[in-house]
GUKOLLO-271860 format. One record per residue: residue in three letters; chain; x, y, z of N, C-alpha, C in turn. Coordinates in steps of 0.001 Angstrom, whole numbers, plus 500000, padded with zeros to 6 digits. Layout:
% residues N
VEXKE marke marti     nX     nY     nZ    caX    caY    caZ     cX     cY     cZ
VEXKE   ALA     A      X      Y      Z      X      Y      Z      X      Y      Z
...
***
This chain:
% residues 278
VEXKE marke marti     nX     nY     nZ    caX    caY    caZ     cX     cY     cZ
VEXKE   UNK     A 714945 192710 521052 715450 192316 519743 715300 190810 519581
VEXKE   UNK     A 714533 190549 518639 714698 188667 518118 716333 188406 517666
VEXKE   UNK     A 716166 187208 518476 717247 186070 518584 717823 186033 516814
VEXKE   UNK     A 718972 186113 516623 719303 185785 515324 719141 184294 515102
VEXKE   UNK     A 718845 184010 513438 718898 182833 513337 719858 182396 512582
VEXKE   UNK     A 720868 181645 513553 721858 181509 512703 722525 179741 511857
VEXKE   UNK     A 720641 179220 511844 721396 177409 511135 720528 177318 509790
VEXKE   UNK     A 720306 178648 509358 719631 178345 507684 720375 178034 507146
VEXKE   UNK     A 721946 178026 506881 722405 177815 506200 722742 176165 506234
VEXKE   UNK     A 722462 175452 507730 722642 174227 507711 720987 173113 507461
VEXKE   UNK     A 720420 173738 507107 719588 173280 506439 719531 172535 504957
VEXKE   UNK     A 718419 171374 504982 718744 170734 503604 718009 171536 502360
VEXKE   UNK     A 719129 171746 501213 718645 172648 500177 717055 172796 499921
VEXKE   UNK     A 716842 171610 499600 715054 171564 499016 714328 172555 500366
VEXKE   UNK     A 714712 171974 501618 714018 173090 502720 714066 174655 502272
VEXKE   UNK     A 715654 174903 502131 715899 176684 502022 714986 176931 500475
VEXKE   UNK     A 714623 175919 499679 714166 176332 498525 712820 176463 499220
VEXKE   UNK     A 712230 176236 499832 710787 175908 499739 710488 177109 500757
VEXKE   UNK     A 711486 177740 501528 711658 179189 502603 711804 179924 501189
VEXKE   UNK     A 712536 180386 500126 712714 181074 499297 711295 180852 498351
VEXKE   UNK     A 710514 180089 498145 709479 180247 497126 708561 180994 498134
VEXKE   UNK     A 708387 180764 499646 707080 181060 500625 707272 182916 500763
VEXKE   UNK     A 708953 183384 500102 709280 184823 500619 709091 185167 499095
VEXKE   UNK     A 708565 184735 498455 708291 185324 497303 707346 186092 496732
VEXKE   UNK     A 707304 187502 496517 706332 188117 496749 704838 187945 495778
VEXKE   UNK     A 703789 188298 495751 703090 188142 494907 702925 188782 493749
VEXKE   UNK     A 702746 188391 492416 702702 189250 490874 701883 190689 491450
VEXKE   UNK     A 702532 191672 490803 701805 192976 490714 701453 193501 489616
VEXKE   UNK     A 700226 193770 489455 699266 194006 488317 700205 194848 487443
VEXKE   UNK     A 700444 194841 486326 701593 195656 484899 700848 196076 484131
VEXKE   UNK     A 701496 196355 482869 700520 196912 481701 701560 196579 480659
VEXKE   UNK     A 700087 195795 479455 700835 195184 478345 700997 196161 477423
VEXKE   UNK     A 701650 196762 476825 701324 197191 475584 701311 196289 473905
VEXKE   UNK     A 700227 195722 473616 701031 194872 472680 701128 195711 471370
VEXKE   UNK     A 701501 194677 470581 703220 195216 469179 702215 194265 468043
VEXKE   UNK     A 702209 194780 467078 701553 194643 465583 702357 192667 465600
VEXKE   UNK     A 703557 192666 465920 703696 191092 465570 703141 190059 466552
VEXKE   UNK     A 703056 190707 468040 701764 189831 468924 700519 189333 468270
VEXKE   UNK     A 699906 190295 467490 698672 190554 466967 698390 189637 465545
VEXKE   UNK     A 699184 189604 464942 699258 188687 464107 698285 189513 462856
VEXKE   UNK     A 698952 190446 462300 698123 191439 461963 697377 190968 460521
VEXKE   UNK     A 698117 189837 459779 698010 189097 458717 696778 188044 458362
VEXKE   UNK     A 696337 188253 459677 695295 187600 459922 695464 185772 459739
VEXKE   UNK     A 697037 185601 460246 696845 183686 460253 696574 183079 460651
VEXKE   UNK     A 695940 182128 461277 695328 180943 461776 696210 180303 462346
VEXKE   UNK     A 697437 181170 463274 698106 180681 464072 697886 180693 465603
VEXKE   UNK     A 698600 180295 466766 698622 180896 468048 699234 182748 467919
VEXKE   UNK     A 699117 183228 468902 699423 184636 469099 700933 184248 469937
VEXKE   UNK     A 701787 184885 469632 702965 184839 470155 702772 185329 472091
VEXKE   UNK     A 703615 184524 472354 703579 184947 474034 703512 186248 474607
VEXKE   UNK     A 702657 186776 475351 702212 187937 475812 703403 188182 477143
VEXKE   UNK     A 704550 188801 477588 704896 189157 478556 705074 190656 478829
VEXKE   UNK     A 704713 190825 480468 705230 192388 480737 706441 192475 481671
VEXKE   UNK     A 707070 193615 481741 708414 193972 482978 708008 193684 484174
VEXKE   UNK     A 708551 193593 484736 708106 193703 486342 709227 193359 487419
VEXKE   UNK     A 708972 194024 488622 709723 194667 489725 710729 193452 490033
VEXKE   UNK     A 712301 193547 490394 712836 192964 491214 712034 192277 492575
VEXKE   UNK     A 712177 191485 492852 711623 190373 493708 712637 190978 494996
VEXKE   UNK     A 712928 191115 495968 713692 191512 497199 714829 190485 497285
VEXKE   UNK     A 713774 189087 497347 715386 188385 497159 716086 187970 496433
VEXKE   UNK     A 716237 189130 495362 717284 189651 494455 718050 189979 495228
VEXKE   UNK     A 718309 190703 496648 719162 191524 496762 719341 190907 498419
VEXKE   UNK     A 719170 189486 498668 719332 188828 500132 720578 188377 500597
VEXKE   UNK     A 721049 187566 498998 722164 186339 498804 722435 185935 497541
VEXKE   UNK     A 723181 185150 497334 723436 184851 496312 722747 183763 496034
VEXKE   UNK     A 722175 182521 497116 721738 181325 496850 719891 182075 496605
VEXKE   UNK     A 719535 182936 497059 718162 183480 496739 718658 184220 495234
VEXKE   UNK     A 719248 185088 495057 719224 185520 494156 719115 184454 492854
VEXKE   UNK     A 719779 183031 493037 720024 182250 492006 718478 181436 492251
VEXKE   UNK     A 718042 181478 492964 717071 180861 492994 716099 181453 492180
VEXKE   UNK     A 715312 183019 492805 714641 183896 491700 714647 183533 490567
VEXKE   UNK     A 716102 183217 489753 716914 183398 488448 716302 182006 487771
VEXKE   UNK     A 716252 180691 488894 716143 179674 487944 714790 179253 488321
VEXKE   UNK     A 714426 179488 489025 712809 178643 489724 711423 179045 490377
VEXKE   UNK     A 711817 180733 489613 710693 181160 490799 709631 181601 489355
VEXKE   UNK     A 709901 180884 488201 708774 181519 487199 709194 182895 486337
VEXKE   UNK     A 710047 183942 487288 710469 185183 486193 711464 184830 485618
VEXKE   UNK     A 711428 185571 484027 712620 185286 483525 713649 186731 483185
VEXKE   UNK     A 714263 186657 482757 715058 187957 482763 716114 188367 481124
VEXKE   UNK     A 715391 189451 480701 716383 190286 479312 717034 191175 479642
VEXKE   UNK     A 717945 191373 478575 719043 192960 478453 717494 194082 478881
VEXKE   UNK     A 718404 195302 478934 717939 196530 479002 718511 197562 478519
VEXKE   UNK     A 718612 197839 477419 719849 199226 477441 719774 200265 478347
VEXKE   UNK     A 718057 200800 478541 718035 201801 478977 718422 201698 480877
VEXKE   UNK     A 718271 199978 481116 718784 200045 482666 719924 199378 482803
VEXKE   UNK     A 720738 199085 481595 722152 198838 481935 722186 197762 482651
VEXKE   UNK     A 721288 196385 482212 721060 195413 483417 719983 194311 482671
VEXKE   UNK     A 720333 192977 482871 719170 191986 483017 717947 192298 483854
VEXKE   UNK     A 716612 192799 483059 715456 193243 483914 714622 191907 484214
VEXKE   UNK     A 713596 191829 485592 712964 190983 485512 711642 191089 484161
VEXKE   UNK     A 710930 190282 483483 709341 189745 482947 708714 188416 483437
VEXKE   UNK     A 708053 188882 482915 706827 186958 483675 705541 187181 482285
VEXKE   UNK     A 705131 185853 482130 703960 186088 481251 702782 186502 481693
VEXKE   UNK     A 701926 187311 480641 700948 188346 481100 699714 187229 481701
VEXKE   UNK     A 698960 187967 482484 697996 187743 483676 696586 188336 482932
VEXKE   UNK     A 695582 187566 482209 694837 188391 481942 693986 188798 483220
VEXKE   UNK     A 693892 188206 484438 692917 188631 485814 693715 189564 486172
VEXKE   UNK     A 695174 190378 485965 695520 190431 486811 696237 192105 485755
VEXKE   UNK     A 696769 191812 484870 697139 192623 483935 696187 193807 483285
VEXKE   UNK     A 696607 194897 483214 696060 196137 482389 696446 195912 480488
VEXKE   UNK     A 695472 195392 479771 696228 195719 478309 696174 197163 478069
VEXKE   UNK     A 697205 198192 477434 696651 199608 476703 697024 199206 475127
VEXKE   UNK     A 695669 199610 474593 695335 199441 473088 696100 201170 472892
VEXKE   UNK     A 697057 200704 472575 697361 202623 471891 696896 202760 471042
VEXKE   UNK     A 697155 203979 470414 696305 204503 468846 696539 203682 467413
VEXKE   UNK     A 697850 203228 467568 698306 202302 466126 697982 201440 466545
VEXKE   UNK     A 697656 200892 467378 696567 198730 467326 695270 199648 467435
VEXKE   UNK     A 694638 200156 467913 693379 200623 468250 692486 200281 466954
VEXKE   UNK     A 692582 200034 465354 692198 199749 464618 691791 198539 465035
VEXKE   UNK     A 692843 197515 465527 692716 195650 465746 691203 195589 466153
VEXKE   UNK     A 690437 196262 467031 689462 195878 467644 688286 195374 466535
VEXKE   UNK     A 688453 196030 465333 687590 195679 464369 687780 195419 463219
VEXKE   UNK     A 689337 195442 463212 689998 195323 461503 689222 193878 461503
VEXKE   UNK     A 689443 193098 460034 689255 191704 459794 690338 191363 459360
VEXKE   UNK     A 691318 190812 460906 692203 190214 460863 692198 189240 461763
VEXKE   UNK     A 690417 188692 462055 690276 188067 463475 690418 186739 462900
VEXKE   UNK     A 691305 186358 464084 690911 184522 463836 690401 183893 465214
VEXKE   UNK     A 689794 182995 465534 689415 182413 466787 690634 182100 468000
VEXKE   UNK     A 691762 182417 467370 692620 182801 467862 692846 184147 468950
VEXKE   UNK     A 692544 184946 467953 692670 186669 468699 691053 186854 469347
VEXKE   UNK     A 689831 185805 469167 688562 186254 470195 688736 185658 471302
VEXKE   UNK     A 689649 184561 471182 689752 183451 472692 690708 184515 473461
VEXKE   UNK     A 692052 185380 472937 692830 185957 473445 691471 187423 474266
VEXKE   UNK     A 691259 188163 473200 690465 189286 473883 689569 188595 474852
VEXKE   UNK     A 688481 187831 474901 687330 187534 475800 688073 187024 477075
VEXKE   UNK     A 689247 186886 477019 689970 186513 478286 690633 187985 479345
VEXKE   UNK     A 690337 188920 478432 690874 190239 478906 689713 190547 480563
VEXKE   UNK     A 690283 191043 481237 689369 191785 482371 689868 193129 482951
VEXKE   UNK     A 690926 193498 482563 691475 195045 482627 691981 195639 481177
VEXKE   UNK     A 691027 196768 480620 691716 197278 479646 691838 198884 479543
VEXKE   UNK     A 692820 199487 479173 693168 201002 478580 693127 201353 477168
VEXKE   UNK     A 692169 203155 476978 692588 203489 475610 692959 204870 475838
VEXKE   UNK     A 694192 205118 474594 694281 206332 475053 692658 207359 474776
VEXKE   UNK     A 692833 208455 475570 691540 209460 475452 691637 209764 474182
VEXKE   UNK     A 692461 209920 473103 692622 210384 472193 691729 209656 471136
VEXKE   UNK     A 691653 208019 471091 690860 207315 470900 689622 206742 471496
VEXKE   UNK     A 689152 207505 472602 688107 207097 473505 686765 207183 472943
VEXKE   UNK     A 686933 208709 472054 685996 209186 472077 685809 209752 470452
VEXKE   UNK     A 685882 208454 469491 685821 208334 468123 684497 207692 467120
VEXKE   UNK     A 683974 207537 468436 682422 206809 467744 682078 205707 468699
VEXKE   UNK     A 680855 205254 468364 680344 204546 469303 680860 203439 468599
VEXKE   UNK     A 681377 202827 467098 681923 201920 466827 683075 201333 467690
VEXKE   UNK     A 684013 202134 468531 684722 201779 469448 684411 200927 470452
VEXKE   UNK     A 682966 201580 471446 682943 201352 472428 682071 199949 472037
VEXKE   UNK     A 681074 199755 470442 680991 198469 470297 682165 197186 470498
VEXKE   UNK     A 682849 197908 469463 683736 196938 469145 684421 195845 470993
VEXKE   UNK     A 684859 196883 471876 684883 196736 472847 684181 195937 473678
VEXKE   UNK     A 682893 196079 473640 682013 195445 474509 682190 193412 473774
VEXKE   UNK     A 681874 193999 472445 681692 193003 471639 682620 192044 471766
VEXKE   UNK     A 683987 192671 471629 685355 191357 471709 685862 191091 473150
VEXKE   UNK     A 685534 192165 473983 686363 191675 475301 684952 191684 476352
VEXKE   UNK     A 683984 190676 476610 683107 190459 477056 683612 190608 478802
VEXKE   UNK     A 684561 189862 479531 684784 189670 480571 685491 190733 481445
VEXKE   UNK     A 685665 191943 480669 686203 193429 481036 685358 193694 482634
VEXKE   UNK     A 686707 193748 483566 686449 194779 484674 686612 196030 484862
VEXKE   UNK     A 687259 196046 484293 687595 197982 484103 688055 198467 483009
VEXKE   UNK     A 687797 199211 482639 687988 200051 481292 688730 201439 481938
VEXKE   UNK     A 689756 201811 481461 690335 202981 481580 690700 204124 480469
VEXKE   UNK     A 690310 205493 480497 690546 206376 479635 691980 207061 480466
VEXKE   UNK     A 693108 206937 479439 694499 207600 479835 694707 208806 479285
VEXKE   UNK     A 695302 209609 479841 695578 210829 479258 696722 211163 479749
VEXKE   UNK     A 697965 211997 479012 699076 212205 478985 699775 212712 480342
VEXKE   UNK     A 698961 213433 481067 699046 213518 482435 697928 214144 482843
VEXKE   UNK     A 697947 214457 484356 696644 214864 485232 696690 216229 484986
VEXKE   UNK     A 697525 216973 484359 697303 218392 484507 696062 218817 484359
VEXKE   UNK     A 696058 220329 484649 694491 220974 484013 694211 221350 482214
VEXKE   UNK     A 693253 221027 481964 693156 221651 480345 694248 220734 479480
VEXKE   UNK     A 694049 219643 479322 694505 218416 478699 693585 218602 477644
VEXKE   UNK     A 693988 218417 476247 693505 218265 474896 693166 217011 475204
VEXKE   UNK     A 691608 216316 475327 691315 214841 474960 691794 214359 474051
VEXKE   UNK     A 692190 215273 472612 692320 214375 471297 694016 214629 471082
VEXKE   UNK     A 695095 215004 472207 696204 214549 472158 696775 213304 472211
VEXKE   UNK     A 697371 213354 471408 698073 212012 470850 699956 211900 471843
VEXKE   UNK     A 700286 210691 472716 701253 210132 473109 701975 209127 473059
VEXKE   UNK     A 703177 208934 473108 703930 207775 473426 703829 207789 474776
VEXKE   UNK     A 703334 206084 474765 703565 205649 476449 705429 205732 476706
VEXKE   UNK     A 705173 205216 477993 706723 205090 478315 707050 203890 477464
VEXKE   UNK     A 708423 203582 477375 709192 202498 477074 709533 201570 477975
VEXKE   UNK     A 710059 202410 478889 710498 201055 480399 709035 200451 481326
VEXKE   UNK     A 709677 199947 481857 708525 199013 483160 707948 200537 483315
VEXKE   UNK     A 706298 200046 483375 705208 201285 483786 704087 201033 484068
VEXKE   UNK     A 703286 202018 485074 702226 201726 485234 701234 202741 485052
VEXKE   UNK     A 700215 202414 485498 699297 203183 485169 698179 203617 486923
VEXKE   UNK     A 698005 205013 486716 697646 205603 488083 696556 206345 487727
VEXKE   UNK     A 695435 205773 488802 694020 206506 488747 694479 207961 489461
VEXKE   UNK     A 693804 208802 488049 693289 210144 488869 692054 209841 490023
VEXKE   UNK     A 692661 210543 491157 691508 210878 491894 690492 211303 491446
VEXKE   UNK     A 689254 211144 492147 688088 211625 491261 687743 212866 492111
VEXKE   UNK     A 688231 212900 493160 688169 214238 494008 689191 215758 492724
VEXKE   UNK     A 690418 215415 492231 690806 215864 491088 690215 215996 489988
VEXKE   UNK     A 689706 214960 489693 688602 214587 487924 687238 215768 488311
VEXKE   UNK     A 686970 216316 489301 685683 216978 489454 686231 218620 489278
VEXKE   UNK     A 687658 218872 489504 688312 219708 489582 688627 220248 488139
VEXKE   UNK     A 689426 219561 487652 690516 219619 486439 689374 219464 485439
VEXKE   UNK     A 689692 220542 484105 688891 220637 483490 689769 220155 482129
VEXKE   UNK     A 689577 219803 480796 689954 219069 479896 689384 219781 478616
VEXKE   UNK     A 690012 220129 477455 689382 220753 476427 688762 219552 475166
VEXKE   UNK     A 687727 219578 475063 686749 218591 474787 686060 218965 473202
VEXKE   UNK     A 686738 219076 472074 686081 218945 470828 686199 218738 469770
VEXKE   UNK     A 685986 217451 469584 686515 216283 468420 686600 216656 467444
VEXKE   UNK     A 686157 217830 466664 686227 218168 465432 686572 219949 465029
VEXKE   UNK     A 686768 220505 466257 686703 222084 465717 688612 222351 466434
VEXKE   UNK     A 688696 221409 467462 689684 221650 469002 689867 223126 469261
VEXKE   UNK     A 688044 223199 469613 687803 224636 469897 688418 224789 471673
VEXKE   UNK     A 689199 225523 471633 689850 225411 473057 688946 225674 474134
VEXKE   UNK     A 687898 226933 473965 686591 227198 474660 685671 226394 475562
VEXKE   UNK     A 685501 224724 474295 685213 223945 475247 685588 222725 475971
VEXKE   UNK     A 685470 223325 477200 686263 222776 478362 685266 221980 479496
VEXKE   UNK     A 685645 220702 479711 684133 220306 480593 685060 219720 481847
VEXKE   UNK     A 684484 219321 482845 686058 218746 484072 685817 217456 483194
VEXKE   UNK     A 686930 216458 483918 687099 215187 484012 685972 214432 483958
VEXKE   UNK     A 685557 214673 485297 684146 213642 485808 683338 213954 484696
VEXKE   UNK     A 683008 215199 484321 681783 215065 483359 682232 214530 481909
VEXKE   UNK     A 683490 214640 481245 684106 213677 480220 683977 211939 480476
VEXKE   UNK     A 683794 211534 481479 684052 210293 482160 682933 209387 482163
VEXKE   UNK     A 681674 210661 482419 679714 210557 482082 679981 210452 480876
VEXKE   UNK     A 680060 210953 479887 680239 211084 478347 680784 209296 477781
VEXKE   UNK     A 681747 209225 478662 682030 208315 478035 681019 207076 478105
VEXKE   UNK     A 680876 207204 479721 680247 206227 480072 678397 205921 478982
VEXKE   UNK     A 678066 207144 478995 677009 207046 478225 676910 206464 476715
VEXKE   UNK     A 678315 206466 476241 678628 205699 474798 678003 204694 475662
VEXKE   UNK     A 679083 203788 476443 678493 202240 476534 677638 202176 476750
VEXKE   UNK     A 676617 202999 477529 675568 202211 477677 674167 202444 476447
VEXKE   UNK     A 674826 202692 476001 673692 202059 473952 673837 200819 474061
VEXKE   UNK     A 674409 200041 474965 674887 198513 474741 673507 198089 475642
VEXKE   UNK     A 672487 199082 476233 671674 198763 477482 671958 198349 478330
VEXKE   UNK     A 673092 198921 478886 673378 198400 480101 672711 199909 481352
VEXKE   UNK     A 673209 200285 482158 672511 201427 483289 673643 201707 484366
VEXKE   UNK     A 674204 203317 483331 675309 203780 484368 674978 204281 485755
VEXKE   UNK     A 675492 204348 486725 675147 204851 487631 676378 205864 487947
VEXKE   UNK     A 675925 206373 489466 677269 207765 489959 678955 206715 490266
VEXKE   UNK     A 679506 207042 491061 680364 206631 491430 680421 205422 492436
VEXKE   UNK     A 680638 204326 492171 680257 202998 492962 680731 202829 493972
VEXKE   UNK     A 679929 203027 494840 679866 203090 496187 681351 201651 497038
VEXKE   UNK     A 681399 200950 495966 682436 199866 496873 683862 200089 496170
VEXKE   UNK     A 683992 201007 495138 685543 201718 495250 685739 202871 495685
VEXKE   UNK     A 685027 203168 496538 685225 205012 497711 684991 206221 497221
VEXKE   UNK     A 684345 205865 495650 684561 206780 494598 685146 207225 493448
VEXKE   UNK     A 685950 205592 493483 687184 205516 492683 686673 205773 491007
VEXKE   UNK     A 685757 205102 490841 685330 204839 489645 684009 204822 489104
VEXKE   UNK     A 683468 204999 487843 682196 204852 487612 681693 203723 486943
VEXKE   UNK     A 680827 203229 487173 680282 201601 487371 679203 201341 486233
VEXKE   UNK     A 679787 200816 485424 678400 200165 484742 677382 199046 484881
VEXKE   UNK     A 676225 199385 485200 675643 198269 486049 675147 197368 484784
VEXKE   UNK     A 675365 195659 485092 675081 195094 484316 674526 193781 484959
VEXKE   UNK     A 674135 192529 483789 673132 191235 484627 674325 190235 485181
VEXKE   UNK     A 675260 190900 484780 676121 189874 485306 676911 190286 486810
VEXKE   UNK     A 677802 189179 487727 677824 189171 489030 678620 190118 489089
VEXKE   UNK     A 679695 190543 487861 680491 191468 488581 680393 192909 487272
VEXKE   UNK     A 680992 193926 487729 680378 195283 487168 681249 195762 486338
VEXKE   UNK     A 681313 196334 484831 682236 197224 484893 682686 198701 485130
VEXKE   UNK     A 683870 198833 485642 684388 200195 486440 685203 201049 485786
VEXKE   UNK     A 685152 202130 485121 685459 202575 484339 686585 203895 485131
VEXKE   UNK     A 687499 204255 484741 688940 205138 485521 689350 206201 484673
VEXKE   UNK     A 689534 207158 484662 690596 208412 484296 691784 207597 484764
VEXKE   UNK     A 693526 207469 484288 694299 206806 484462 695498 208300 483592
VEXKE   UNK     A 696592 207687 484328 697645 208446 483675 698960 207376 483490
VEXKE   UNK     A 699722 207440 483084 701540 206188 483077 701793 206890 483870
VEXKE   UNK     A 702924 206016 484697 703961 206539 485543 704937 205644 485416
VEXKE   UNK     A 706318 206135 485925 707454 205103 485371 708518 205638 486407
VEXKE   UNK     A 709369 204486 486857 709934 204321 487912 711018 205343 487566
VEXKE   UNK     A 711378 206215 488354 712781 207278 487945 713254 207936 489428
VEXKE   UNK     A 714139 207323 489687 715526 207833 490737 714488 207278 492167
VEXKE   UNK     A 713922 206791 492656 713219 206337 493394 711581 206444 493727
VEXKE   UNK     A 711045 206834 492602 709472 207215 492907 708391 207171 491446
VEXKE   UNK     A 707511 207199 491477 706803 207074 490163 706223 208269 490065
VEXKE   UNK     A 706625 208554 488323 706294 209683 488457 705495 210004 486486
VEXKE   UNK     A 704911 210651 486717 704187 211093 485185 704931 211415 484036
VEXKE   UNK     A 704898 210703 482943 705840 211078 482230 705587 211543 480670
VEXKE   UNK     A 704290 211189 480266 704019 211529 478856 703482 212779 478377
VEXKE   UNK     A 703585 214029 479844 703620 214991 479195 704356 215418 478416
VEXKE   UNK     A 705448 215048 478367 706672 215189 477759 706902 214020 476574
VEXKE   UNK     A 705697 213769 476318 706258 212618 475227 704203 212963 474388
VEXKE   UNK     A 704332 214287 474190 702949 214063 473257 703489 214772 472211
VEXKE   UNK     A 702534 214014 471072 703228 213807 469541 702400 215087 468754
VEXKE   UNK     A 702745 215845 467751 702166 217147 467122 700317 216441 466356
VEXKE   UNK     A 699209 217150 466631 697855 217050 466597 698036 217132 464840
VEXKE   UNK     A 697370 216201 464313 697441 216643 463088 695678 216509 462867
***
């Protein structure tokens, strides 16, 4: 057993501060959803209001009181009400290297409305992780322009769907979660499995194609952009499918589902939150 250490506490403050910033864990990738007043839907020639997402208690939240106050005043997160957790939650401002945006179905217009100001192209071209729901994935190739067009620096593109089950309506419509959430790649060992009912205009239930081959589909929109899809890219294990392009890094395209923290584990939740097909 290691020796306890028992003279941190006789240490000079600035020291224990500078032990409390080094135990501080590193940001973990979130997901933004942004809100019609982020967006500035009016199209003004202002800044875009501050982008923040939820994110996890830090550990030494729960060490001491002199860490806990520390977190609170100096470590960068800041902290709001919650009704639904009965508690000051942690946020931090969004990470575009580092952050997932999901364009849901009501912004999903933004990508091409003319409400752009050099404002909202400096914001998108800074994006490198983005989500749409499936419901909107697969609405025209005007999408997957619009896409290429405004968020140039995209590493991954993700199609979400309400959960991993089998025989998922592509053109179902959901509410994400509300609380802190994330977002979880289907296996693609699953995506080759699970089959999905696939038809934009009849929602003939009949046709049904798996995952992976919805995923080709998609991928083949983008590449009208000339770019050259290939199989599954060999340096995510299979994770994803890769659009090969002239530039150094690729984009990787995901089947994705939400998950949201409940009684100790993450778990799928928008099966239960899809809205009537109109």
């Amino acid at each position: 057993m290691a020796p306890a250490f028992t003279v941190f506490n006789g240490l000079p403050l600035e020291l224990r501060q500078l032990i409390w910033h080094a135990a501080l864990p590193d940001d973990e990738p979130e997901v933004l959803v942004p809100r019609a007043a982020h967006l500035d839907l009016r199209g003004r020639d202002t800044p875009l209001e501050p982008m923040t997402v939820d994110t996890a208690f830090p550990t030494l939240m729960h060490t001491c009181r002199e860490s806990r106050d520390y977190v609170r005043h100096h470590s960068g997160l800041r902290f709001r009400a919650s009704p639904k957790g009965h508690c000051d939650v942690p946020f931090r401002l969004f990470r575009p290297d580092l952050d997932t945006v999901f364009w849901d179905e009501d912004q999903h217009h933004c990508l091409w409305a003319p409400f752009y100001t050099a404002g909202h192209d400096r914001w998108l071209s800074q994006l490198r992780h983005l989500a749409v729901p499936s419901a909107t994935a697969f609405i025209g190739q005007h999408t997957t322009d619009c896409i290429m067009q405004h968020c140039p620096q995209l590493r991954s593109l993700s199609v979400v769907f309400p959960d991993s089950a089998d025989y998922n309506w592509v053109q179902t419509r959901f509410a994400e979660p509300e609380r802190r959430r994330k977002l979880r790649r289907i296996p693609p060992t699953h995506a080759q499995r699970i089959k999905v009912v696939f038809d934009a205009w009849h929602y003939d239930p009949e046709h049904r194609i798996t995952l992976h081959d919805l995923l080709m589909l998609f991928c083949d929109e983008l590449n009208q952009h000339g770019e050259n899809i290939g199989g599954p890219h060999e340096d995510c294990a299979g994770q994803a499918w890769t659009i090969q392009s002239e530039s150094e890094s690729n984009l990787h395209c995901f089947a994705q589902t939400f998950v949201e923290w409940r009684r100790g584990e993450w778990v799928e939740v928008c099966a239960n939150r899809r809205l009537p097909r109109t």
